[in-house]
DRENDO-1510 file (C-alpha; in Angstrom, 1 decimal, always signed):
<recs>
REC; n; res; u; v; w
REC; 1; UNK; +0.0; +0.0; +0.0 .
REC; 2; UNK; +0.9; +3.6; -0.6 .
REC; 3; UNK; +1.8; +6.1; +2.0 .
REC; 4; UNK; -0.9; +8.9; +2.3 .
REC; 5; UNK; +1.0; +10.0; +5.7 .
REC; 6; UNK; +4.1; +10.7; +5.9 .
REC; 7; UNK; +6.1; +12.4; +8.8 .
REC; 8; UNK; +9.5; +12.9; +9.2 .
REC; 9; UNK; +11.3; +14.0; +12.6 .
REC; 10; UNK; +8.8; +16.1; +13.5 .
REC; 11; UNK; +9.4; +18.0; +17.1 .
REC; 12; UNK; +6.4; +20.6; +18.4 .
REC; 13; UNK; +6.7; +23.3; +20.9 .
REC; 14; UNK; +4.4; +25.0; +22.8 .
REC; 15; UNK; +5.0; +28.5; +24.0 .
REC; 16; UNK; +3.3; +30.2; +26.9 .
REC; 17; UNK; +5.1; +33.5; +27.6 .
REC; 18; UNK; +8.7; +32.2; +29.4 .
REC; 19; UNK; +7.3; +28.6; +29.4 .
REC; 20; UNK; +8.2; +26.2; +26.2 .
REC; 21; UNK; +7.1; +22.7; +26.0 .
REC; 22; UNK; +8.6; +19.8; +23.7 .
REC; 23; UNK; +4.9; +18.2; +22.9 .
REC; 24; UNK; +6.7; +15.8; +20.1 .
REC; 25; UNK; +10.0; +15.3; +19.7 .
REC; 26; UNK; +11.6; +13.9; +16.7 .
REC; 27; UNK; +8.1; +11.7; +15.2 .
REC; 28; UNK; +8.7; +9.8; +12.3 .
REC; 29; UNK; +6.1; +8.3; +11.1 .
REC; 30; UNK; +4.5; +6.3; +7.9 .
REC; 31; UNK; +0.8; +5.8; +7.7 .
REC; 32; UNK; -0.3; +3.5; +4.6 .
REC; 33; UNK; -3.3; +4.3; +1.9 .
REC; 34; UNK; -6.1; +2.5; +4.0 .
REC; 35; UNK; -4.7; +1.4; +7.3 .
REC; 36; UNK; -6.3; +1.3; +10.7 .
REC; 37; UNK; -3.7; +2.7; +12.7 .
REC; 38; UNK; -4.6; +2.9; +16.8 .
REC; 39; UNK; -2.9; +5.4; +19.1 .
REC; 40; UNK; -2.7; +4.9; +22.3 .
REC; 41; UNK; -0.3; +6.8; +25.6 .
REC; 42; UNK; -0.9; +8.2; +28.9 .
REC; 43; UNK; -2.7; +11.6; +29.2 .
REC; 44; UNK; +0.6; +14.2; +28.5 .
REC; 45; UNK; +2.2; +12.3; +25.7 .
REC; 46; UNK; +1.6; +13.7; +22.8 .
REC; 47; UNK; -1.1; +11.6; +20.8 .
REC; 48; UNK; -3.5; +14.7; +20.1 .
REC; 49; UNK; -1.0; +16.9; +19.3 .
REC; 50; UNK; +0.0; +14.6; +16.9 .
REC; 51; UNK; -3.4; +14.4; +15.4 .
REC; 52; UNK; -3.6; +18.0; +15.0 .
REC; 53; UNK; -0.7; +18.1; +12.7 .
REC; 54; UNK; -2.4; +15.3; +10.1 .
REC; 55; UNK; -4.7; +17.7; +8.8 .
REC; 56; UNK; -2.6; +21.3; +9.6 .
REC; 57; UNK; -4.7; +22.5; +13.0 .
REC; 58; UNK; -1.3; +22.7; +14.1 .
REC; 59; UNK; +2.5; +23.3; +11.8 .
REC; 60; UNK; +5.6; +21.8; +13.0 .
REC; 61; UNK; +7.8; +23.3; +15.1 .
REC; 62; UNK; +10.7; +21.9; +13.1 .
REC; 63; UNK; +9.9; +18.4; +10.8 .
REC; 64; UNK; +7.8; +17.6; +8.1 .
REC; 65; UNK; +4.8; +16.6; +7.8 .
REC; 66; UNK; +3.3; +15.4; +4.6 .
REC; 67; UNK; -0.1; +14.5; +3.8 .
REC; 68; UNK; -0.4; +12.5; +0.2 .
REC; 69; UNK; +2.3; +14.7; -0.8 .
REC; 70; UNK; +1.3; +17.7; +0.5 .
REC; 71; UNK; +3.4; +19.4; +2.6 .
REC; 72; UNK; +1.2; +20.9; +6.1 .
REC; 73; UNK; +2.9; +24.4; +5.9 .
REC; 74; UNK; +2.6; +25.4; +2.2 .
REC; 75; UNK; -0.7; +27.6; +2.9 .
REC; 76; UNK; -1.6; +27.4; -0.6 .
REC; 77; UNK; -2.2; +23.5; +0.0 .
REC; 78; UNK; -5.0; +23.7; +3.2 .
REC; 79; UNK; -8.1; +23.4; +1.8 .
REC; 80; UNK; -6.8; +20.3; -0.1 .
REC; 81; UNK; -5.1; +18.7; +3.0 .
REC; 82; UNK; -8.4; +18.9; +4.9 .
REC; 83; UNK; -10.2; +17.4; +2.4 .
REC; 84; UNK; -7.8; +14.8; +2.4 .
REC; 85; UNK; -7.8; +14.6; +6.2 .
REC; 86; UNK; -10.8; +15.0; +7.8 .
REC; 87; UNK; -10.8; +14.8; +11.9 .
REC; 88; UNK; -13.2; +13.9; +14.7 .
REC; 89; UNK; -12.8; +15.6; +17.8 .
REC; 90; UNK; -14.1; +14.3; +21.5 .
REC; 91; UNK; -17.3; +16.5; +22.2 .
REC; 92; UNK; -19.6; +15.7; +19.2 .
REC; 93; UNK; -21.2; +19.1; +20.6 .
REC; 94; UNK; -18.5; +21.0; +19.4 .
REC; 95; UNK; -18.8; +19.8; +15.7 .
REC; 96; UNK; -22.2; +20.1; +15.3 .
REC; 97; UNK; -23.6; +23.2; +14.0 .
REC; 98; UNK; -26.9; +23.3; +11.9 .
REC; 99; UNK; -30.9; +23.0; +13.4 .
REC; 100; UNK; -31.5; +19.6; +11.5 .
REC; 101; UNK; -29.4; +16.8; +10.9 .
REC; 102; UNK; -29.1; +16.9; +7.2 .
REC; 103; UNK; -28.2; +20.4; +7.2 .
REC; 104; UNK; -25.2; +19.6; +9.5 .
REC; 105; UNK; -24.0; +16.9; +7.3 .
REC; 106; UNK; -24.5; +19.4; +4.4 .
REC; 107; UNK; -22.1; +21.8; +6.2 .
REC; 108; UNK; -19.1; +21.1; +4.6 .
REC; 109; UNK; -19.7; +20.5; +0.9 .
REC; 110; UNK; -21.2; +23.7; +0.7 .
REC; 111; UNK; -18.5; +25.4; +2.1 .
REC; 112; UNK; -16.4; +23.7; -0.6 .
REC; 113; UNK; -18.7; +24.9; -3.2 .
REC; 114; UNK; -20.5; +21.8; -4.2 .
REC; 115; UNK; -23.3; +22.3; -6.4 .
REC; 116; UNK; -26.7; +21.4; -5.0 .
REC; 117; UNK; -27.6; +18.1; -6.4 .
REC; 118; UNK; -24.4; +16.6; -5.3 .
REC; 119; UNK; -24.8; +17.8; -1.3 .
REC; 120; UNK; -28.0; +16.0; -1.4 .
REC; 121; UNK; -26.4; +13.0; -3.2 .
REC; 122; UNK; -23.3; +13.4; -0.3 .
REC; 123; UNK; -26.1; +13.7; +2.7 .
REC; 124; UNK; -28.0; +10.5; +2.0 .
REC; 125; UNK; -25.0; +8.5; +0.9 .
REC; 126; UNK; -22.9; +9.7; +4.3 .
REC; 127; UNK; -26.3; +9.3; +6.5 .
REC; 128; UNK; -25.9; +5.7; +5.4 .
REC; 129; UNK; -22.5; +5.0; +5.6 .
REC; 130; UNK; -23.0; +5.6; +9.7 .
REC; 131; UNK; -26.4; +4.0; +9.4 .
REC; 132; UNK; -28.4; +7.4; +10.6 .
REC; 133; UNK; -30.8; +7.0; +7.7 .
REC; 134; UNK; -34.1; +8.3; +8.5 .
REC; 135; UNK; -32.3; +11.0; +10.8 .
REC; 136; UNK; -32.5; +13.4; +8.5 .
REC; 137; UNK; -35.2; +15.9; +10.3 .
REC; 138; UNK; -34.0; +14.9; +13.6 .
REC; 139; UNK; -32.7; +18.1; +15.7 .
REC; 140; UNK; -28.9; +17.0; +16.8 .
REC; 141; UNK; -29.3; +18.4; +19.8 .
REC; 142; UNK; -31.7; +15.6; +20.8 .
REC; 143; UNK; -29.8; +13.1; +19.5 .
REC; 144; UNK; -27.2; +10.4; +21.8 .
REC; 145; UNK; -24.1; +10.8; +22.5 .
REC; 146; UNK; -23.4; +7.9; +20.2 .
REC; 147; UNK; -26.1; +8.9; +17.6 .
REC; 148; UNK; -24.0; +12.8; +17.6 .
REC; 149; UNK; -20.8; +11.4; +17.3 .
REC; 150; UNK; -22.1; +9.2; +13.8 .
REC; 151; UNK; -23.4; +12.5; +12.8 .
REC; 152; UNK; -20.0; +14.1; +12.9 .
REC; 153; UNK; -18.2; +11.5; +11.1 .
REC; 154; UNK; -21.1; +12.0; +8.5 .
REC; 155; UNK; -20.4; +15.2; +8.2 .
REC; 156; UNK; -16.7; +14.6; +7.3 .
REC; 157; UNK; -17.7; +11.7; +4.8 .
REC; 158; UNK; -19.3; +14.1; +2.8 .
REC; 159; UNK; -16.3; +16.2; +2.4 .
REC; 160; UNK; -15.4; +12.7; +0.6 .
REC; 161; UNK; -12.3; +12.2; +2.9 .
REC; 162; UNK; -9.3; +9.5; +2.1 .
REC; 163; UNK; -8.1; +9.7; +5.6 .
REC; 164; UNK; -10.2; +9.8; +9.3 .
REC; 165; UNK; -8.8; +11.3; +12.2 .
REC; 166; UNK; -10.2; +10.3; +15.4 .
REC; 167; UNK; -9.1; +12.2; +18.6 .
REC; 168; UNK; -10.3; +10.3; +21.7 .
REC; 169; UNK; -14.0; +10.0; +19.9 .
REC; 170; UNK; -15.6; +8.0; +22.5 .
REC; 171; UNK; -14.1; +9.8; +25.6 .
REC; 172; UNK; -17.6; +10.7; +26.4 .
REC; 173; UNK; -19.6; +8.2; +25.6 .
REC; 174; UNK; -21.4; +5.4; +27.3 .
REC; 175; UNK; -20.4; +1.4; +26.7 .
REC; 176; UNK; -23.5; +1.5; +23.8 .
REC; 177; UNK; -22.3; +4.7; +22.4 .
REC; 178; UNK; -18.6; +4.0; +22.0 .
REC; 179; UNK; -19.8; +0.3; +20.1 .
REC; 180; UNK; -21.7; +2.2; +17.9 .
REC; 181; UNK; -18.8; +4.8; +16.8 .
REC; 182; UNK; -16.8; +1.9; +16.8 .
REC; 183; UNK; -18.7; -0.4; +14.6 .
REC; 184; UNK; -19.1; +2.4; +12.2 .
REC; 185; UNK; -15.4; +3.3; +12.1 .
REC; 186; UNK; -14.3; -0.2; +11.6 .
REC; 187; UNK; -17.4; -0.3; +8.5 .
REC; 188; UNK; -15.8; +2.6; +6.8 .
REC; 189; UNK; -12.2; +1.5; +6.9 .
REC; 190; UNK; -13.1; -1.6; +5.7 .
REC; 191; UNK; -16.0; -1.3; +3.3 .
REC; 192; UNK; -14.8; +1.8; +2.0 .
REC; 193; UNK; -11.0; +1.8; +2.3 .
REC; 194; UNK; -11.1; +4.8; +4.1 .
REC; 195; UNK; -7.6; +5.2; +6.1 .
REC; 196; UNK; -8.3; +5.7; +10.0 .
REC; 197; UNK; -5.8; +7.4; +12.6 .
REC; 198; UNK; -7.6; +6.2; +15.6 .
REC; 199; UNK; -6.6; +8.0; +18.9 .
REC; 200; UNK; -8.2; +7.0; +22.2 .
REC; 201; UNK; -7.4; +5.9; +26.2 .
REC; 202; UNK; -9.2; +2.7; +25.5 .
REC; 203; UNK; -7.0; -0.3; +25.3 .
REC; 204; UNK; -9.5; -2.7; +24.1 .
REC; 205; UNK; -10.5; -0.2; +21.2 .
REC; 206; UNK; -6.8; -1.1; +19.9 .
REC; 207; UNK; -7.4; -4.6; +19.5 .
REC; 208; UNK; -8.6; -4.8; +16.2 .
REC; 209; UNK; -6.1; -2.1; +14.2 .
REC; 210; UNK; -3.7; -3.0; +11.8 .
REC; 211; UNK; -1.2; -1.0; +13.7 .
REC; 212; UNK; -0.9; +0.2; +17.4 .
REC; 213; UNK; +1.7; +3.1; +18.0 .
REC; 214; UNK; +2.1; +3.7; +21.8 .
REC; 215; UNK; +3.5; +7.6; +22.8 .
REC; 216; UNK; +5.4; +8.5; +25.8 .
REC; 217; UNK; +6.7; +11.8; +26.6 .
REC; 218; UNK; +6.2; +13.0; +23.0 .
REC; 219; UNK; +8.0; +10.3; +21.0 .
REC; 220; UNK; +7.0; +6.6; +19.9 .
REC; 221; UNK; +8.2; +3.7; +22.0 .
REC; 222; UNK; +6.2; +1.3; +20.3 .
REC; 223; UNK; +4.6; +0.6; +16.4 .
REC; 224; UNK; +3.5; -2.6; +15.5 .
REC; 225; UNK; +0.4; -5.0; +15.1 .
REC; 226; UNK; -1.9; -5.6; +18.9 .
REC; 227; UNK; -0.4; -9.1; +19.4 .
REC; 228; UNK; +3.3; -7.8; +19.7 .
REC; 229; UNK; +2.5; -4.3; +20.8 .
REC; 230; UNK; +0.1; -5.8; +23.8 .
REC; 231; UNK; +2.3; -8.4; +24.3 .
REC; 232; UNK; +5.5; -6.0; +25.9 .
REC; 233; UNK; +3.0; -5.4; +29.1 .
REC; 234; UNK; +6.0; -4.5; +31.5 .
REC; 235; UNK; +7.1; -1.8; +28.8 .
REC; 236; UNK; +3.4; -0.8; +28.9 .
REC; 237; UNK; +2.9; -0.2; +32.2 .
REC; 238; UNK; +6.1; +1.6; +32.6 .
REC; 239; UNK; +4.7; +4.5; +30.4 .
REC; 240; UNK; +1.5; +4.7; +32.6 .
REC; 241; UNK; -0.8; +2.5; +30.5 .
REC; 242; UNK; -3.1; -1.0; +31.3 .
REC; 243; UNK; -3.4; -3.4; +28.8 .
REC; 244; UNK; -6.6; -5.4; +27.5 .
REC; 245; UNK; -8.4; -7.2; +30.6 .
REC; 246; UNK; -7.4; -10.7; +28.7 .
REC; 247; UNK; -3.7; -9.4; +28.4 .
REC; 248; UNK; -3.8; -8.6; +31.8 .
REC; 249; UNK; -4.8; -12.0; +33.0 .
REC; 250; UNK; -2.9; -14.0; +30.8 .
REC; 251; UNK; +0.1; -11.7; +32.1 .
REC; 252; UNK; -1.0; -12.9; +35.6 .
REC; 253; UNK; -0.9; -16.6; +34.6 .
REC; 254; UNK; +2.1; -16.8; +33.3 .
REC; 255; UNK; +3.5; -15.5; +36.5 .
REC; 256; UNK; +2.1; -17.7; +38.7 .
REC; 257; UNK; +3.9; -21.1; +36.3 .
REC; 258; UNK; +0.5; -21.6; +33.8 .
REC; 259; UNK; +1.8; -21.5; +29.8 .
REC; 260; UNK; +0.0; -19.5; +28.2 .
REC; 261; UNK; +1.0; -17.0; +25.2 .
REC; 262; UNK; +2.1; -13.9; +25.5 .
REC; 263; UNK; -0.1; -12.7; +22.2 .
REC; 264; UNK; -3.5; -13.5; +23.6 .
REC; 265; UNK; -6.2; -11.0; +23.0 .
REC; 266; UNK; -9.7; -12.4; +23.3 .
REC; 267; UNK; -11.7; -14.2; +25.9 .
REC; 268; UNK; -12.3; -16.9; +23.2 .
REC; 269; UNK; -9.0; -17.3; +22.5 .
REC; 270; UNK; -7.5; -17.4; +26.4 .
REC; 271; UNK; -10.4; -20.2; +26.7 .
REC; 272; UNK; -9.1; -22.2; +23.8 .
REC; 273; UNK; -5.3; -21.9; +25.3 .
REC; 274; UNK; -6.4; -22.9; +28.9 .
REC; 275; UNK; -9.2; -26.0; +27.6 .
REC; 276; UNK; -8.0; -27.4; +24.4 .
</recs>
């Protein structure tokens, strides 16, 4: 697969009057044309400062940053990178803007200058990709927590998006609400081939990505699939993090003398090790 996201030694600083702090330093990154990358770290390290650069809410300090090709500080080259990259934020509140439904998910193409006929074409086609069908009339406001978040990611489908960025989308949401951003998320990465930047507190929301990249103190101490990334739980809890519940007990058992794996994820599959 192609890269779409590319990022090469990229340090951030923030500035508050005498007070500097080194958010990232030195990120090199790769993300490939249709991945599911999951990031995960303690609160502090980095990760949404890192997802603010993927779509140019925030410029490097020093680094590059290039999104399919396009480089995050040419200005001439915003618009385009958004489209490219859209992003999610944690408080569906914050993102949603119109009375109605439909007229939220219309937000965006119209401020892209998308003729008519084709907004209405993009509504119904991203009210279905999140299965909100039927939602059109609805007022947001009166929506779920769940319900608004699916809503959001509408309204960046119809911007036509290649790649999602998700920052901490189901912070706020109950156990029903974060399976149903979830299960959407998952639909559209792999029914659609969108690419998804996944970043979240949630260990077990990692378990299904392609990729897991664990932050620490603004840099990457970890990048690979959930098996091996999971399976380093010492490392893990070093940088202030728990692992799945499954990892966990596995962990536990292999302490106390029982063989099991280091690379078990599921309930199913502990089961299978411990009653063959």
């Amino acid at each position: 697969m192609a890269e779409i996201i590319s990022i090469a030694r990229l340090f951030h600083k923030y500035s508050t009057g005498e007070y500097q702090v080194e958010a990232l330093e030195g990120i090199d990154l790769e993300v490939r044309a249709g991945e599911f990358i999951v990031i995960i770290g303690p609160n502090g390290s980095g990760k949404s400062t890192l997802a603010k650069h993927l779509n140019a809410l925030l410029l490097p300090t020093s680094g590059q940053v290039l999104v399919k090709g396009m480089d995050t500080r040419d200005p001439a080259r915003l618009w385009e990178i958004r489209r490219t990259a859209g992003m999610v934020f944690q408080n569906p509140d914050n993102q949603l803007v119109a009375t109605t439904v439909e007229e939220d998910v219309a937000f965006g193409p119209e401020n892209l200058g998308v003729i008519p006929s084709e907004i209405v074409a993009r509504v119904v086609s991203s009210l279905s990709a999140v299965d909100m069908t039927g939602y059109q009339r609805h007022a947001p406001h009166l929506l779920s927590g769940g319900q608004k978040q699916r809503v959001a990611i509408a309204g960046i489908l119809a911007m036509q998006p290649e790649v999602i960025v998700l920052d901490e989308p189901t912070a706020m949401l109950d156990p029903a609400g974060r399976a149903e951003v979830l299960r959407t998320v998952r639909k559209l990465n792999q029914e659609k081939g969108i690419t998804v930047v996944h970043i979240t507190h949630y260990m077990d929301e990692a378990v299904h990505a392609d990729r897991v990249i664990v932050m620490s103190e603004g840099g990457i101490v970890l990048d690979g699939p959930p098996r091996s990334v999971f399976a380093q739980v010492e490392l893990l809890k070093r940088c202030g993090l728990d692992v799945p519940p499954v990892t966990e007990l596995a962990h536990q058992l292999r302490e106390s003398g029982v063989t099991v794996p280091q690379d078990v994820l599921t309930v199913e599959e502990l089961v299978m090790q411990l009653c063959p």
